[in-house]
N, CA, C and O atoms as a MOPAC input file, in Angstrom:
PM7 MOZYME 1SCF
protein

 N      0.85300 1    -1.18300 1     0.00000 1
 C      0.00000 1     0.00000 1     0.00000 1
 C      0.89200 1     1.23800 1     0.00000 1
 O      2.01400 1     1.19600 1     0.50600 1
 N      0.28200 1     2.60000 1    -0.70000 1
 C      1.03300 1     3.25300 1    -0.73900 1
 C      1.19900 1     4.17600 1     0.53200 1
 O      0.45000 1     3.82100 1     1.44300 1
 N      2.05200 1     5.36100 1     0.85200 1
 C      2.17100 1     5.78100 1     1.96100 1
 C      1.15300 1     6.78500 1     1.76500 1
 O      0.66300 1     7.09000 1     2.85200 1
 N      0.68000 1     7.37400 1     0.86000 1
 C     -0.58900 1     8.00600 1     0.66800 1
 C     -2.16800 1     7.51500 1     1.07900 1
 O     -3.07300 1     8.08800 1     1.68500 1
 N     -2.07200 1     6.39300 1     0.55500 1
 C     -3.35500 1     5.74100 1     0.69200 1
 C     -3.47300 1     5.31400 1     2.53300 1
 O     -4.38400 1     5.57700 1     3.31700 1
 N     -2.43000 1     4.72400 1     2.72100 1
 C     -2.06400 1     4.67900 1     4.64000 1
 C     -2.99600 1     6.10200 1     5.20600 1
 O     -3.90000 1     6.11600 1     6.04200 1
 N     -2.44300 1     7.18300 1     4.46600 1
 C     -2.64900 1     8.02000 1     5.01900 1
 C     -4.01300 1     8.56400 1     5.26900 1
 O     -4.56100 1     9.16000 1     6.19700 1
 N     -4.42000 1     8.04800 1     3.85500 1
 C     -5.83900 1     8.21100 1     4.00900 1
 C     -6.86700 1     7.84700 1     5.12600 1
 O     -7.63200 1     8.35500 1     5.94500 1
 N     -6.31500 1     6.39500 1     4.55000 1
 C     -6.91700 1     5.11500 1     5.93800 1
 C     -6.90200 1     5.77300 1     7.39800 1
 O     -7.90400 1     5.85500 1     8.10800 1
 N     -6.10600 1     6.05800 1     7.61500 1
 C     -5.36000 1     6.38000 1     9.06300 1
 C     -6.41500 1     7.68100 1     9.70300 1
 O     -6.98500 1     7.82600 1    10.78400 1
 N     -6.32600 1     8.65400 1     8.22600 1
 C     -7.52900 1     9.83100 1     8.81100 1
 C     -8.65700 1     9.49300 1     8.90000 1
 O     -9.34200 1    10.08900 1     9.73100 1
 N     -9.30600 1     8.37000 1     8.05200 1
 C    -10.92600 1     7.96800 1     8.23000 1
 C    -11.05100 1     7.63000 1     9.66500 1
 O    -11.78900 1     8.18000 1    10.48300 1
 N    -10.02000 1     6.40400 1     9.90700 1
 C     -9.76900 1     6.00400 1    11.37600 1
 C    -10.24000 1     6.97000 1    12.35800 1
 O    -11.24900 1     7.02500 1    13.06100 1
 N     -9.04200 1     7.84600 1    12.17900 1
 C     -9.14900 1     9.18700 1    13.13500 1
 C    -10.42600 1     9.44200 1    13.28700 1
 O    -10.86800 1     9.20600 1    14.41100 1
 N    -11.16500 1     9.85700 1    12.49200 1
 C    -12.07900 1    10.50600 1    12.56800 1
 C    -13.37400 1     9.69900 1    12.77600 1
 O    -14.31200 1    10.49700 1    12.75900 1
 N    -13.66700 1     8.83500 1    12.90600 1
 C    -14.43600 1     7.45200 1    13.22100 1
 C    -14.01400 1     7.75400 1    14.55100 1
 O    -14.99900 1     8.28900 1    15.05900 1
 N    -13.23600 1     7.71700 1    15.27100 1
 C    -12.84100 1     7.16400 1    16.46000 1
 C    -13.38200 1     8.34300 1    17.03300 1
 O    -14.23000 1     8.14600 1    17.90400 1
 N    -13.01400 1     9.89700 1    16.67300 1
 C    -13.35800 1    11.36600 1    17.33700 1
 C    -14.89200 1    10.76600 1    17.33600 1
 O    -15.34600 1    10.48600 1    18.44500 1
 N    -15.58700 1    10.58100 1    16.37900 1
 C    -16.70500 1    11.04700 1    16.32300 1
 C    -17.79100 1     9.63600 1    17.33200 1
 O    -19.00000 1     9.50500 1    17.52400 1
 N    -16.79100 1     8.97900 1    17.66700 1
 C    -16.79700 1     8.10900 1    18.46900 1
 C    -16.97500 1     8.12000 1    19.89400 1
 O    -17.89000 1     7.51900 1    20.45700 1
 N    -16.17500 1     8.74600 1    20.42500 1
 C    -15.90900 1     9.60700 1    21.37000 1
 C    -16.37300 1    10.94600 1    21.85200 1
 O    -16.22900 1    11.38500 1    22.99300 1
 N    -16.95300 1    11.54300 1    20.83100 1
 C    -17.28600 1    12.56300 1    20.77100 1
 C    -19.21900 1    12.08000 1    21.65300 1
 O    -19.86800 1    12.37500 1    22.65600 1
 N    -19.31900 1    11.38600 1    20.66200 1
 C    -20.93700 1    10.53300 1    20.99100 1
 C    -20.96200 1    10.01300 1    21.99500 1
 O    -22.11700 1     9.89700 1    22.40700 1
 N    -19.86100 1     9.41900 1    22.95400 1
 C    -19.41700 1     8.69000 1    24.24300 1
 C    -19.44200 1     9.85700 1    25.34600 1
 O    -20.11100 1     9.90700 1    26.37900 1
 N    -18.78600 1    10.51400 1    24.98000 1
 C    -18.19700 1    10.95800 1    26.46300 1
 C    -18.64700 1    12.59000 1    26.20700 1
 O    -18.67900 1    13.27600 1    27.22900 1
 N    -19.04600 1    13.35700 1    24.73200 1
 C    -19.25200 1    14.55800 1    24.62200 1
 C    -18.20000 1    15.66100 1    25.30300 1
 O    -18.41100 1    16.79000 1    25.74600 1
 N    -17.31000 1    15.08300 1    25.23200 1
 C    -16.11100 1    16.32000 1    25.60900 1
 C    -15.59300 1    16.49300 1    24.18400 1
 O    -15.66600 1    15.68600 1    23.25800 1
 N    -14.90300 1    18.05400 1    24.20600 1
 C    -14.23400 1    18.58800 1    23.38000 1
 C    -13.05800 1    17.77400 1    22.69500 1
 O    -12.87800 1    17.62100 1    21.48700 1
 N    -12.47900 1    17.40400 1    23.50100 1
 C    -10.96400 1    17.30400 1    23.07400 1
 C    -10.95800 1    15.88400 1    22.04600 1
 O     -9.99000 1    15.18100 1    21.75900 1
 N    -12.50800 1    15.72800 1    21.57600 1
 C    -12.17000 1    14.85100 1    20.25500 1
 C    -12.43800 1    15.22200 1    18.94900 1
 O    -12.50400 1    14.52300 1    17.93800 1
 N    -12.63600 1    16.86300 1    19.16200 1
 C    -12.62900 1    17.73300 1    17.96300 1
 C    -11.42400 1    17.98300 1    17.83200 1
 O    -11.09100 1    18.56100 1    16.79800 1
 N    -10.58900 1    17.69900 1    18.63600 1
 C     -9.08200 1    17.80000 1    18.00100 1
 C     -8.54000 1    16.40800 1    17.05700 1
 O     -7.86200 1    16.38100 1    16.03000 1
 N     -9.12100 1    15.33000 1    17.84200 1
 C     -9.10900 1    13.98100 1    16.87200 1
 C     -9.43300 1    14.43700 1    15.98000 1
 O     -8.47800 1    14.47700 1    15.20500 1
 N    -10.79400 1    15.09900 1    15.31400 1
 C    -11.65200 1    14.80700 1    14.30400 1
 C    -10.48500 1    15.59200 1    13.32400 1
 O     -9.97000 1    15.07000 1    12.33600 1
 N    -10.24700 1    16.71400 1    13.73700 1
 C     -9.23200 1    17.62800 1    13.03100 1
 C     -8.61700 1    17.42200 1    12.57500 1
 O     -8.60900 1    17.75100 1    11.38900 1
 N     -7.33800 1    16.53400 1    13.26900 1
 C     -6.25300 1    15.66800 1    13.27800 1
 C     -6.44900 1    14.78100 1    11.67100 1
 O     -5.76200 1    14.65700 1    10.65700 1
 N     -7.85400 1    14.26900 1    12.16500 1
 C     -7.61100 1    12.86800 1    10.97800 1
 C     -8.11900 1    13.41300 1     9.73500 1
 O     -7.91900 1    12.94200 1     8.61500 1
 N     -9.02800 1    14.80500 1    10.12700 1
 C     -9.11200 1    15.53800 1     8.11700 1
 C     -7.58600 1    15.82000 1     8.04700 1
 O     -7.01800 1    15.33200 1     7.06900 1
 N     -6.93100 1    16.43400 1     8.80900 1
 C     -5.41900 1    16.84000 1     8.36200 1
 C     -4.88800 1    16.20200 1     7.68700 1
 O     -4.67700 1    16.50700 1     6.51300 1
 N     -4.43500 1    14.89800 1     8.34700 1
 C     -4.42100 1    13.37500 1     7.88400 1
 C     -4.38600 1    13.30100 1     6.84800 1
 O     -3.46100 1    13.44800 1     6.05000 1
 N     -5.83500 1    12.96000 1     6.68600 1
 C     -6.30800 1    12.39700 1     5.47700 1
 C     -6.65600 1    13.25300 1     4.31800 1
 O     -7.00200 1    12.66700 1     3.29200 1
 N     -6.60500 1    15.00000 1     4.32100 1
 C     -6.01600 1    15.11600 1     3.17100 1
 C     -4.93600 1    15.12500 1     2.76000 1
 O     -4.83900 1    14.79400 1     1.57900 1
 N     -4.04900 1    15.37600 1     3.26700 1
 C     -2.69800 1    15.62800 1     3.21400 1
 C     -2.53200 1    14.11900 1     2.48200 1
 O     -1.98600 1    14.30100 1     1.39500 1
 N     -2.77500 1    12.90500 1     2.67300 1
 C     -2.67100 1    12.01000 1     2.03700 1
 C     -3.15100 1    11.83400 1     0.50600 1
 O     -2.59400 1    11.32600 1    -0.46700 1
 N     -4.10100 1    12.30500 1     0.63500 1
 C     -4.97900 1    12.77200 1    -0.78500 1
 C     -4.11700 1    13.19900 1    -1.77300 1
 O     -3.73300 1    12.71200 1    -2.83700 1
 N     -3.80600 1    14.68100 1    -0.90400 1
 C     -2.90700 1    15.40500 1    -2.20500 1
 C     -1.87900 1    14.79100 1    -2.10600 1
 O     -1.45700 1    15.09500 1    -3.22200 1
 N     -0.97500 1    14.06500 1    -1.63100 1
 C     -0.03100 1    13.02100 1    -2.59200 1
 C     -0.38100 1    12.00100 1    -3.11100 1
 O      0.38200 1    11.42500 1    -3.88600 1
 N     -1.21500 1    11.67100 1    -2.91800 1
 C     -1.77500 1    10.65600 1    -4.04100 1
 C     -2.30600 1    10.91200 1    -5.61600 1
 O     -2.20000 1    10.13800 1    -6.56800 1
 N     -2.85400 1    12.12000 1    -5.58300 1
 C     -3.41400 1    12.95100 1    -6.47900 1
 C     -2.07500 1    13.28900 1    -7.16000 1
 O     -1.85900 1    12.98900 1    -8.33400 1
 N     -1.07300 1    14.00800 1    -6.27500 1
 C      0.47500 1    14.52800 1    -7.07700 1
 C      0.81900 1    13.65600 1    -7.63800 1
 O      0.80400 1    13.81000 1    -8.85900 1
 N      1.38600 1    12.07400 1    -7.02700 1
 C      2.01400 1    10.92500 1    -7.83900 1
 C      1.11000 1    10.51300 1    -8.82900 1
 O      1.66800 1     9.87000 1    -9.71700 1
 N     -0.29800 1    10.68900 1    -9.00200 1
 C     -0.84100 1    10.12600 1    -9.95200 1
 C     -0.49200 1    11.21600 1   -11.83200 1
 O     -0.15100 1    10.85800 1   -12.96000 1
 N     -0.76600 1    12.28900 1   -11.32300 1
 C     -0.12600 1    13.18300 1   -12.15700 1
 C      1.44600 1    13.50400 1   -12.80100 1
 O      1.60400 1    14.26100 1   -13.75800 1
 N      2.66800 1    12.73400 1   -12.04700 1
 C      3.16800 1    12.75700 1   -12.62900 1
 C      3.95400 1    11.35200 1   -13.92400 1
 O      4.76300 1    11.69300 1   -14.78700 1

């Protein structure tokens, strides 16, 4: 797998898990998860998108 696509994976994760937590326990500090794993997971995107283009 590529290290892009990981990356992807990894932010859905993330953000499954915030919103997880978020529904559990209703504290804040899993809007920083949720954050975290869009960061993640675009940032994975756009290299995947770059290597496909060149």
């Amino acid at each position: 797998m590529q290290r892009g696509s990981a990356e992807i994976f990894l932010g859905l994760g993330l953000i499954l898990v915030g919103i997880l937590g978020l529904k559990l326990t209703d504290m804040n500090l899993f809007w920083a998860l949720i954050a975290l794993g869009a960061a993640i997971g675009s940032k994975g995107g756009i290299s995947v998108s770059q290597r496909a283009r060149v």
